[in-house]
N, CA and C atoms of all chains as a GROMACS GRO file, in nm:
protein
  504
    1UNK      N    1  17.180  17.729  21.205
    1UNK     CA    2  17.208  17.781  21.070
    1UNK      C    3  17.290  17.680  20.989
    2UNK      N    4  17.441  17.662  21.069
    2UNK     CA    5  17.468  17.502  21.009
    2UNK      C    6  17.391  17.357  20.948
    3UNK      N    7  17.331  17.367  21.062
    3UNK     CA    8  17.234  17.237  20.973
    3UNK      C    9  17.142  17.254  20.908
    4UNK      N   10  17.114  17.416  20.863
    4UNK     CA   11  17.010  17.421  20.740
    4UNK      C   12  17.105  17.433  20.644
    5UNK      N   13  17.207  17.455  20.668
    5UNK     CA   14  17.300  17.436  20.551
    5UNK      C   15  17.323  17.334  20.449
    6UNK      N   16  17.355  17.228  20.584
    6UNK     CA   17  17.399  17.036  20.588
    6UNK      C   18  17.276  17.018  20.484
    7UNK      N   19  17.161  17.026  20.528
    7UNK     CA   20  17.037  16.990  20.521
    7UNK      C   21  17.033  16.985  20.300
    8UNK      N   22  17.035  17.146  20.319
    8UNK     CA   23  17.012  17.218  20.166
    8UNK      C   24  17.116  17.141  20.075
    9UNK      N   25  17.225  17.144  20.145
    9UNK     CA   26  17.367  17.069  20.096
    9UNK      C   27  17.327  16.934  20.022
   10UNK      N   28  17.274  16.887  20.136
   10UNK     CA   29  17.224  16.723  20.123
   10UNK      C   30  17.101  16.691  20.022
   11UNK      N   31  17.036  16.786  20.031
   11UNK     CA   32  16.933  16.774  19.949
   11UNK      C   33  16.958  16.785  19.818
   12UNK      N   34  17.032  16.914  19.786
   12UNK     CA   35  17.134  16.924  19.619
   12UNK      C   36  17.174  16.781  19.558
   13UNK      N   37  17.274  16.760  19.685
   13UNK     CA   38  17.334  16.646  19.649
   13UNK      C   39  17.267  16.534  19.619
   14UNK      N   40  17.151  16.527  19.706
   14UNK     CA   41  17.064  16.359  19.627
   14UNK      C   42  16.999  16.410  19.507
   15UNK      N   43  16.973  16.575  19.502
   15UNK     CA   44  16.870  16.573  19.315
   15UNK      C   45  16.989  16.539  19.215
   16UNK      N   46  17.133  16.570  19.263
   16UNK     CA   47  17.216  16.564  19.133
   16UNK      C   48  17.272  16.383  19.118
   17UNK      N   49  17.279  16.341  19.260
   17UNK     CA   50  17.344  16.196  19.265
   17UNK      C   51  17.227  16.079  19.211
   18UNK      N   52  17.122  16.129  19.279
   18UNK     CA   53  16.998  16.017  19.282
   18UNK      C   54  17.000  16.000  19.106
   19UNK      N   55  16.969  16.068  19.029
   19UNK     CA   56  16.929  16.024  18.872
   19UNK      C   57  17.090  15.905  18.804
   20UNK      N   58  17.199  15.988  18.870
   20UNK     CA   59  17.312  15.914  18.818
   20UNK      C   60  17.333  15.760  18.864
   21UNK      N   61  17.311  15.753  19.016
   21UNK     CA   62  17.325  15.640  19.050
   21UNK      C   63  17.194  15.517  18.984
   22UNK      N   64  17.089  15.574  18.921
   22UNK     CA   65  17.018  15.480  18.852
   22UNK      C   66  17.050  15.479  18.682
   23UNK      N   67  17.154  15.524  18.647
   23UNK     CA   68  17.224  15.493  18.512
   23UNK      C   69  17.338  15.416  18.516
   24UNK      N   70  17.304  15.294  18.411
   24UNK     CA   71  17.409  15.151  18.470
   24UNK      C   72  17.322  15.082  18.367
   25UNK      N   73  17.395  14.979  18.332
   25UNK     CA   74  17.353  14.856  18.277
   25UNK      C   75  17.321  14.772  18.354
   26UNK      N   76  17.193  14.741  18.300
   26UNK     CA   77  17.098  14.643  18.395
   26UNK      C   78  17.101  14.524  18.372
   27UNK      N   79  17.119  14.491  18.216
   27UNK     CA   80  17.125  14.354  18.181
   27UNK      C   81  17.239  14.297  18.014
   28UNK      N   82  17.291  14.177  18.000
   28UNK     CA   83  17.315  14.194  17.927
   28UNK      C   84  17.328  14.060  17.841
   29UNK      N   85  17.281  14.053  17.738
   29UNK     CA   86  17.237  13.904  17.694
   29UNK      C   87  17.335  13.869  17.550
   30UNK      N   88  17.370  13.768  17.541
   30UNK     CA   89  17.479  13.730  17.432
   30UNK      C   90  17.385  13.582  17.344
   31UNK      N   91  17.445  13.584  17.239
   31UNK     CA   92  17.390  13.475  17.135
   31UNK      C   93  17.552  13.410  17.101
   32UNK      N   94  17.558  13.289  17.195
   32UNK     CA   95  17.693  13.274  17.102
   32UNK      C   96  17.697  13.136  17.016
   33UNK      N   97  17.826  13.122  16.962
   33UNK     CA   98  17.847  12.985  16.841
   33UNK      C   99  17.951  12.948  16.838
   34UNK      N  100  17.937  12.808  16.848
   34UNK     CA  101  18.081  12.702  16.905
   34UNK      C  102  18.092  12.691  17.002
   35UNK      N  103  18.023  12.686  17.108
   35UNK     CA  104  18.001  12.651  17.244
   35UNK      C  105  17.979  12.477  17.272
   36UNK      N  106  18.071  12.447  17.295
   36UNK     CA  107  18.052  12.301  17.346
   36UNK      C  108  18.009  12.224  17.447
   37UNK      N  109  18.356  12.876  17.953
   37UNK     CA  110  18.346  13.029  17.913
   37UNK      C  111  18.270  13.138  17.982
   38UNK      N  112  18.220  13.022  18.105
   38UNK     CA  113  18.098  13.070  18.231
   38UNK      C  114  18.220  13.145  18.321
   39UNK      N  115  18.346  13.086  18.320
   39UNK     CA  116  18.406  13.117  18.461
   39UNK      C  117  18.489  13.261  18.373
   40UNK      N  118  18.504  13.241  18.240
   40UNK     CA  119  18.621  13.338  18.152
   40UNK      C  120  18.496  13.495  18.168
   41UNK      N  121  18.392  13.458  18.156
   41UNK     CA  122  18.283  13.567  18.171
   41UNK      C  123  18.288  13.592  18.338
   42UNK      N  124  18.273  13.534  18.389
   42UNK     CA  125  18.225  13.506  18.566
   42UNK      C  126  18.366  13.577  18.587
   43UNK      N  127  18.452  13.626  18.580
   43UNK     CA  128  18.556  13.691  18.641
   43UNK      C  129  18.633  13.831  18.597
   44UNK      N  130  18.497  13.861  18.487
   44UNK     CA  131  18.499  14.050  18.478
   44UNK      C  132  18.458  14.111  18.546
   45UNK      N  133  18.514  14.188  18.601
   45UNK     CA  134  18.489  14.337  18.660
   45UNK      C  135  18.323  14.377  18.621
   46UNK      N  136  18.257  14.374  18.740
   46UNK     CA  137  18.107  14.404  18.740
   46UNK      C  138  17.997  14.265  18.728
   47UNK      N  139  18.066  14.180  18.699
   47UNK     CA  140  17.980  14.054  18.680
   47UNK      C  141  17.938  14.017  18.803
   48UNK      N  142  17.810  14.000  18.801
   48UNK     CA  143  17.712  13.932  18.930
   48UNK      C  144  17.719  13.773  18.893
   49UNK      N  145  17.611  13.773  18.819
   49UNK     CA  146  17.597  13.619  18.755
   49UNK      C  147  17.619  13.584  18.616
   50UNK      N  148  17.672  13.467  18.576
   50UNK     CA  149  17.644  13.460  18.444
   50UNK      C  150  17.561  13.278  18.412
   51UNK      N  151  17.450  13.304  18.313
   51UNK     CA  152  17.366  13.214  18.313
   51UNK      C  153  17.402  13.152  18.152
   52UNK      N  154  17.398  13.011  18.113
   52UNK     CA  155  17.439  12.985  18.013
   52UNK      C  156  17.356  12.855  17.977
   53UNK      N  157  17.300  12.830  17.873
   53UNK     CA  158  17.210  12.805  17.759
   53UNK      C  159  17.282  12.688  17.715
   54UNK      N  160  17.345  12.581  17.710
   54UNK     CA  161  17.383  12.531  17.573
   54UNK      C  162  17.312  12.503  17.442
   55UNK      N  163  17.119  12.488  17.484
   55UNK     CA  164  17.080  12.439  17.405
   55UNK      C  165  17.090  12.552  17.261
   56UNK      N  166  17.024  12.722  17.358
   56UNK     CA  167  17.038  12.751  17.236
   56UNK      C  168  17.135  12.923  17.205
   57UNK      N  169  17.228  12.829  17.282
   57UNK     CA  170  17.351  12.920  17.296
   57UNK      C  171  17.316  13.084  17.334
   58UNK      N  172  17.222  13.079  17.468
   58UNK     CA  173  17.204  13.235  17.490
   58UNK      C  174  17.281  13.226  17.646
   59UNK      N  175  17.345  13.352  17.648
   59UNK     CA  176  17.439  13.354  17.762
   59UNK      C  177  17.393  13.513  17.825
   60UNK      N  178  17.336  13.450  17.932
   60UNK     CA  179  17.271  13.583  18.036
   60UNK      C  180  17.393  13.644  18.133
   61UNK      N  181  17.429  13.810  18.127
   61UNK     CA  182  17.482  13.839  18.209
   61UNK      C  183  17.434  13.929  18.318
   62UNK      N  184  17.436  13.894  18.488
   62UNK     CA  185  17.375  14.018  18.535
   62UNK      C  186  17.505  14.075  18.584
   63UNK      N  187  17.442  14.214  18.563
   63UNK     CA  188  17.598  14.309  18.656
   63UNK      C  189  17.583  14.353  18.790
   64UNK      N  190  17.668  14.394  18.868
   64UNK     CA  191  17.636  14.427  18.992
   64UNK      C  192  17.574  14.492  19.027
   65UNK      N  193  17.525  14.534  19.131
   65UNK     CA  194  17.447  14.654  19.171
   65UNK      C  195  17.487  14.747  19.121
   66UNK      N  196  17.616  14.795  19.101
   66UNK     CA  197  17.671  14.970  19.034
   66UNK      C  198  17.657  14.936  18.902
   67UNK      N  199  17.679  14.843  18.831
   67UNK     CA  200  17.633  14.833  18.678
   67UNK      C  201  17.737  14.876  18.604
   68UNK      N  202  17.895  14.899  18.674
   68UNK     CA  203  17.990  14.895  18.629
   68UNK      C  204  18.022  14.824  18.554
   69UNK      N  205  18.020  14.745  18.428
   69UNK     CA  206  18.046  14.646  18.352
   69UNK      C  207  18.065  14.671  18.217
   70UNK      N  208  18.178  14.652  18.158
   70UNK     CA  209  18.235  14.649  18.033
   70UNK      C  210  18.204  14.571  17.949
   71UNK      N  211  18.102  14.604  17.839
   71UNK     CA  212  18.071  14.484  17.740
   71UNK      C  213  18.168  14.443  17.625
   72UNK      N  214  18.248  14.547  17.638
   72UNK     CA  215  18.390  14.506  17.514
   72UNK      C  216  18.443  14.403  17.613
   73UNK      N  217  18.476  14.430  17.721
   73UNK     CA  218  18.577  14.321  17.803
   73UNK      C  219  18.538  14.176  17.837
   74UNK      N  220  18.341  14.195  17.804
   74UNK     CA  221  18.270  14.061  17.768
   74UNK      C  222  18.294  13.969  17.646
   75UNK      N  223  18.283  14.068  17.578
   75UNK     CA  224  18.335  14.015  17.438
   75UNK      C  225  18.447  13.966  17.381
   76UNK      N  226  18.553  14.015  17.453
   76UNK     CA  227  18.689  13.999  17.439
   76UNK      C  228  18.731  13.868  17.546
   77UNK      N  229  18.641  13.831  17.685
   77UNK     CA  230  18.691  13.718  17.722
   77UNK      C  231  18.551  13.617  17.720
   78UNK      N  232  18.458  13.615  17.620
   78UNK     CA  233  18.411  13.551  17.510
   78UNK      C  234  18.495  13.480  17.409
   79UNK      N  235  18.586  13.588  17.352
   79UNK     CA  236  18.632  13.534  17.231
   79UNK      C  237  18.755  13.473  17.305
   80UNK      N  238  18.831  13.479  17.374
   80UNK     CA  239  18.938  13.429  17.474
   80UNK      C  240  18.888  13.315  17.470
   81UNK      N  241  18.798  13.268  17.507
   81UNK     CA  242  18.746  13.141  17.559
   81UNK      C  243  18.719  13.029  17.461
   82UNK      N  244  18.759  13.093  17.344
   82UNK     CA  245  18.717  13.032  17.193
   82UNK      C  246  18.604  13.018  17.151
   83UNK      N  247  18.500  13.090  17.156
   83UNK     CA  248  18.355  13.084  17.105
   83UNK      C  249  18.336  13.235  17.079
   84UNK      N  250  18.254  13.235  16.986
   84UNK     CA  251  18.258  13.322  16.878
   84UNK      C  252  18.099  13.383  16.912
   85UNK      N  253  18.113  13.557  16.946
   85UNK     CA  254  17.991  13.604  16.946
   85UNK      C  255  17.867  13.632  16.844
   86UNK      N  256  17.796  13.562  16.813
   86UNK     CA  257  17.688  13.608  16.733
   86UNK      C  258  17.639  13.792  16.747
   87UNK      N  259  17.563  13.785  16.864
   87UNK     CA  260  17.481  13.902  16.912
   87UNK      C  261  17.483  13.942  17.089
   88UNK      N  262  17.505  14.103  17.045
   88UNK     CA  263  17.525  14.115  17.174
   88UNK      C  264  17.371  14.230  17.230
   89UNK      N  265  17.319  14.193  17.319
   89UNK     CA  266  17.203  14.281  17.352
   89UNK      C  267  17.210  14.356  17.449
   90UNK      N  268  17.188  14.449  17.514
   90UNK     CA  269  17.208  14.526  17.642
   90UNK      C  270  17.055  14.579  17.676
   91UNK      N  271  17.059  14.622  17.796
   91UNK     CA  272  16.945  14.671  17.847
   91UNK      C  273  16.975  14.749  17.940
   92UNK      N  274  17.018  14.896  17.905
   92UNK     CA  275  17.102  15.024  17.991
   92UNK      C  276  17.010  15.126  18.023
   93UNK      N  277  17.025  15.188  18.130
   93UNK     CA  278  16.998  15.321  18.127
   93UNK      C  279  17.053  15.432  18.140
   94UNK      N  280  17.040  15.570  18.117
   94UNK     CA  281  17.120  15.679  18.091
   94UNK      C  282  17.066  15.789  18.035
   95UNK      N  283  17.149  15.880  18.038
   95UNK     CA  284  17.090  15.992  18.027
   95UNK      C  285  17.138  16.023  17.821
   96UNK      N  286  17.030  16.079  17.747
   96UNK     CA  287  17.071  16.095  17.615
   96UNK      C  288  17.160  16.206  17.630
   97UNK      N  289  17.296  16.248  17.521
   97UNK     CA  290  17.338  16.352  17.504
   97UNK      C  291  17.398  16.393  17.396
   98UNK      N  292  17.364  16.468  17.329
   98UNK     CA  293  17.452  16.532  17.206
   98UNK      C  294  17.564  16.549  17.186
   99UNK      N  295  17.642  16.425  17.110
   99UNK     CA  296  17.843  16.412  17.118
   99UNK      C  297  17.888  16.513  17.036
  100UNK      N  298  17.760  16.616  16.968
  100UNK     CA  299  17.870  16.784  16.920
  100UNK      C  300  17.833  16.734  16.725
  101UNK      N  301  17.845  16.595  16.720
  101UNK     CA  302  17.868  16.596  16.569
  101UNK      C  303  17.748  16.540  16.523
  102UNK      N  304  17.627  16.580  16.551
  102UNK     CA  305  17.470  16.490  16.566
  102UNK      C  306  17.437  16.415  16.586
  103UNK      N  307  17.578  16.311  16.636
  103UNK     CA  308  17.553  16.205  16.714
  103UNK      C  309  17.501  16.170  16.807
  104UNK      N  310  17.400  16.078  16.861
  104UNK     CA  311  17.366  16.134  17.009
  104UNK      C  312  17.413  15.993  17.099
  105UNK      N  313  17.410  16.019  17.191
  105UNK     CA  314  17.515  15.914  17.298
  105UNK      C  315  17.415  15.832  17.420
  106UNK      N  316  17.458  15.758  17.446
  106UNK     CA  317  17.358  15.701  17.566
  106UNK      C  318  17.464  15.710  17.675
  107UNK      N  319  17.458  15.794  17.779
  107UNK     CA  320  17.544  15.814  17.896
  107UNK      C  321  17.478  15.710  17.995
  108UNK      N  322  17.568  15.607  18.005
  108UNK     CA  323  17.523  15.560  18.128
  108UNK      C  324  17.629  15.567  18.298
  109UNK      N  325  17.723  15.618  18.263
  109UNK     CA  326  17.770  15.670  18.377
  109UNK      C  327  17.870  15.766  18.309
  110UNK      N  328  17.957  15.808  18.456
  110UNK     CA  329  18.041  15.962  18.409
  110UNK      C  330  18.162  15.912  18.294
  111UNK      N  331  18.174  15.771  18.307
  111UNK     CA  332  18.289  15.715  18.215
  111UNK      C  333  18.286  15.629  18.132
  112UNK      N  334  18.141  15.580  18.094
  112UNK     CA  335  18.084  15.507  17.979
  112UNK      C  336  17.971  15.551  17.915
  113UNK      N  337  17.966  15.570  17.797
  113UNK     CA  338  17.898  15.604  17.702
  113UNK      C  339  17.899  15.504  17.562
  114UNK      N  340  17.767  15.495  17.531
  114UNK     CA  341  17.727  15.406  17.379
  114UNK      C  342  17.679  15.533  17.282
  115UNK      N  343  17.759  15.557  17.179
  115UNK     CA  344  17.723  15.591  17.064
  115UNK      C  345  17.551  15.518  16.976
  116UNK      N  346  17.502  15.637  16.973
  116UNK     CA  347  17.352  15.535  16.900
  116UNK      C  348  17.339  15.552  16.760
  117UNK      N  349  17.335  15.413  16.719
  117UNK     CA  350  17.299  15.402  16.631
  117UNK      C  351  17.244  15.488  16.510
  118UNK      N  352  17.163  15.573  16.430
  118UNK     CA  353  17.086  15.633  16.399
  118UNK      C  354  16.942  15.519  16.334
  119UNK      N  355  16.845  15.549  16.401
  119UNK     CA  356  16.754  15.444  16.381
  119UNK      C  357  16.609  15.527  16.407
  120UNK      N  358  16.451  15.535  16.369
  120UNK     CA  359  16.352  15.573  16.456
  120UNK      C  360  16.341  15.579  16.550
  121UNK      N  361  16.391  15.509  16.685
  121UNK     CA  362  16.383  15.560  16.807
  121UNK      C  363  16.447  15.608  16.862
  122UNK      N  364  16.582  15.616  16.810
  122UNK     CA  365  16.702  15.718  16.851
  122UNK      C  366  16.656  15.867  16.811
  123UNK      N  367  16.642  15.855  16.682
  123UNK     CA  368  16.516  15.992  16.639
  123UNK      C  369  16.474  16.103  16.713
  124UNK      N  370  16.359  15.978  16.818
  124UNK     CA  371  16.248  16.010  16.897
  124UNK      C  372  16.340  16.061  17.017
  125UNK      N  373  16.448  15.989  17.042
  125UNK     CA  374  16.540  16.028  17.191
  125UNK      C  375  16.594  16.142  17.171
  126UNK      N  376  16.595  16.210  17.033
  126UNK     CA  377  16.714  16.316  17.012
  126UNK      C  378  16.659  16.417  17.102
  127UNK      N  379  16.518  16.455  17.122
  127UNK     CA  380  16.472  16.571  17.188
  127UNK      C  381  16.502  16.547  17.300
  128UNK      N  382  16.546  16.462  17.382
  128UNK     CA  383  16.617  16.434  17.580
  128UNK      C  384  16.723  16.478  17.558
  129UNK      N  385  16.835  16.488  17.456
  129UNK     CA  386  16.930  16.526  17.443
  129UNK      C  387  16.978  16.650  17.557
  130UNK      N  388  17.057  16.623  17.617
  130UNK     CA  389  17.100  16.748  17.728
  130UNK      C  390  16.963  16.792  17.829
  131UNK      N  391  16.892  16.693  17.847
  131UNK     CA  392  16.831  16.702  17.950
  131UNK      C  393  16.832  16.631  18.093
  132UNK      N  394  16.723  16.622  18.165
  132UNK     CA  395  16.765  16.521  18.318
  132UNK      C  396  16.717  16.413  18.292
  133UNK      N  397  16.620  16.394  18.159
  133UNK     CA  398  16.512  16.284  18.116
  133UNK      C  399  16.600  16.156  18.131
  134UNK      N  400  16.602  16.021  18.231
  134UNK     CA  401  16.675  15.931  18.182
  134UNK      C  402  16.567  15.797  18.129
  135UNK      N  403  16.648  15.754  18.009
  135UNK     CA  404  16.604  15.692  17.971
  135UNK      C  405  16.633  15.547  17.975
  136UNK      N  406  16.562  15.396  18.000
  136UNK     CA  407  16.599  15.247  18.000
  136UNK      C  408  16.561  15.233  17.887
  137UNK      N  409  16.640  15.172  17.820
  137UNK     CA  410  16.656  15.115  17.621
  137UNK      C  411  16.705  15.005  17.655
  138UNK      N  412  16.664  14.883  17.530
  138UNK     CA  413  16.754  14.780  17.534
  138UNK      C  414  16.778  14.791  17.341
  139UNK      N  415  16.874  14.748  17.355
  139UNK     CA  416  16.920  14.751  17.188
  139UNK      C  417  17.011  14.628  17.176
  140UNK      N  418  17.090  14.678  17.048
  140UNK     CA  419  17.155  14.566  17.004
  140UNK      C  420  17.288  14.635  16.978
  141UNK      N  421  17.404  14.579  17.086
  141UNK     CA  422  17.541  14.628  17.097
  141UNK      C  423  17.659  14.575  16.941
  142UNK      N  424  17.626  14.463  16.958
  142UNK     CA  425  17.737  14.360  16.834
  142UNK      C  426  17.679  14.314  16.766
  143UNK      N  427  17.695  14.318  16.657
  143UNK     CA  428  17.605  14.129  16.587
  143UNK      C  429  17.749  14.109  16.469
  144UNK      N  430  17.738  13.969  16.464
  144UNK     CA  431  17.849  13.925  16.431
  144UNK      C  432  17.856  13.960  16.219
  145UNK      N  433  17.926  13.998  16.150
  145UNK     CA  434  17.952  14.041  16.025
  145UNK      C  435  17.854  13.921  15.941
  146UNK      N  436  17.785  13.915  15.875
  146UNK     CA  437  17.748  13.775  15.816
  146UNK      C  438  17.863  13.737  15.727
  147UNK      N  439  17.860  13.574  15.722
  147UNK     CA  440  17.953  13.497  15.647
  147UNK      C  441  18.131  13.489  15.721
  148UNK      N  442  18.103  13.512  15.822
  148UNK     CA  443  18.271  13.462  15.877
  148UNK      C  444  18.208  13.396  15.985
  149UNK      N  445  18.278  13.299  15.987
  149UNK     CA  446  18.330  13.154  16.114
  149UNK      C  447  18.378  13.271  16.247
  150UNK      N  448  18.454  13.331  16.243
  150UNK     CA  449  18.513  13.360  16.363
  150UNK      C  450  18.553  13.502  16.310
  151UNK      N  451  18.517  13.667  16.357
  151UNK     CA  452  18.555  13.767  16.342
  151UNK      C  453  18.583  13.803  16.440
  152UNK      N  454  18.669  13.905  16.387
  152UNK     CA  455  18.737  13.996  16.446
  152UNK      C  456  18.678  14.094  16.610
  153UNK      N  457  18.722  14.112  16.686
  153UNK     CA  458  18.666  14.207  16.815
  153UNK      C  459  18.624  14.339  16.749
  154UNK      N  460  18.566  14.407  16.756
  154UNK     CA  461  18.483  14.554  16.745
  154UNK      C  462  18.608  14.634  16.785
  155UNK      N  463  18.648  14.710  16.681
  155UNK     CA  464  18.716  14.865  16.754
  155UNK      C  465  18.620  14.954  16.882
  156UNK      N  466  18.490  14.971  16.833
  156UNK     CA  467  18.409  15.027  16.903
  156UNK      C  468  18.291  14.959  16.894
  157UNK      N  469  18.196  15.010  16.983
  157UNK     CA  470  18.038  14.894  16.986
  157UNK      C  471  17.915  15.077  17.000
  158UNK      N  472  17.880  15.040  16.888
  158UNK     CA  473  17.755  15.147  16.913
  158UNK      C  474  17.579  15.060  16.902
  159UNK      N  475  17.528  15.129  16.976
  159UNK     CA  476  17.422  15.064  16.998
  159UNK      C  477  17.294  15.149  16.946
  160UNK      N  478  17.268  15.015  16.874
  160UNK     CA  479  17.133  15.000  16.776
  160UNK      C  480  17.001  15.011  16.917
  161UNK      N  481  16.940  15.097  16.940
  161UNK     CA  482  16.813  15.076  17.008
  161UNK      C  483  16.678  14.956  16.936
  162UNK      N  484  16.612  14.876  17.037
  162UNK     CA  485  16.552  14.842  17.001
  162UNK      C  486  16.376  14.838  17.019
  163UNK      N  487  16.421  14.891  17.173
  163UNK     CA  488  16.263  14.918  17.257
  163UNK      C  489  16.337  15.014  17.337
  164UNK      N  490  16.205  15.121  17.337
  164UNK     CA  491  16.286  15.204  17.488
  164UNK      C  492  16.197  15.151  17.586
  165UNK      N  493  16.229  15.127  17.698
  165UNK     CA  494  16.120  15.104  17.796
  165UNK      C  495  16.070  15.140  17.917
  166UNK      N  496  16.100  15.295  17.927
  166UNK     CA  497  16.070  15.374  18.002
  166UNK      C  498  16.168  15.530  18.006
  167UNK      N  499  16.130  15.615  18.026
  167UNK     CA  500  16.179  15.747  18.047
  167UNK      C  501  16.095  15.796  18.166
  168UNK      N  502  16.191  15.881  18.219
  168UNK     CA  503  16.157  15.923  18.391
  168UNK      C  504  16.191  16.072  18.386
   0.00000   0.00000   0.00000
């Protein structure tokens, strides 16, 4: 019964974590002036 | 200004251009990375930002005042712009939909040599390039 618990637990937890952990800045590009 | 960039918080690599002054940043795997704190040890370094571009993803959300926000984690958020494709994003608003945009964070005031740092940086979308 415990580990259908763990299980359900775990599963929650990756639908709510999984989308967040792929929000992030991926890239980030600059134009600059006076660079020597 | 490679090493003044190369030693923020989240910086993977930083790639640098002299010819035509474009300066690539990648962030780490968590994507923890502060683009004010880019900008700010940019301008530290004595060179002056033209344009700043990003390429984030996140979830859209409604900041209450019809603003809508690009959440890209629980403690950073970009204010958007109001533009046609921000528009088009307003309907993800408070949903799970996340969206990858790249826009345009800074661009420098026309007609000054050297301005001032941004109080805040809201971002102009420019392409979205995928929703999931």
């Amino acid at each position: 019964m415990n580990i259908r618990r763990l299980a359900l637990l775990g599963l929650f937890s990756a639908m709510l974590m999984g989308p967040t952990a792929n929000a992030q800045i991926k890239h980030i590009e600059m134009r600059v002036e006076g660079m020597t | 200004m490679k090493q003044h960039i190369g030693r923020q918080v989240g910086v993977q690599k930083v790639d640098v251009n002299l010819i035509d002054g474009k300066v690539d940043v990648t962030p780490k795997e968590d994507g923890q990375i502060d683009p004010a704190q880019l900008l700010k040890a940019t301008y530290d370094s004595g060179v002056s930002t033209a344009e700043m571009d990003i390429t984030a993803s996140g979830r859209i959300v409604s900041s209450g005042s019809d603003a809508l926000v690009l959440q890209t984690s629980p403690s950073q958020s970009f204010t958007l712009s109001p533009n046609d494709l921000s528009k088009d994003l307003g309907s993800l608003a408070g949903t799970t939909t996340f969206v990858t945009v790249k826009g345009l964070l800074y661009k420098k005031p026309p007609g000054k040599k050297k301005s001032d740092l941004p109080t805040s940086l809201n971002l102009s979308i420019t392409e979205v390039l995928k929703k999931e």
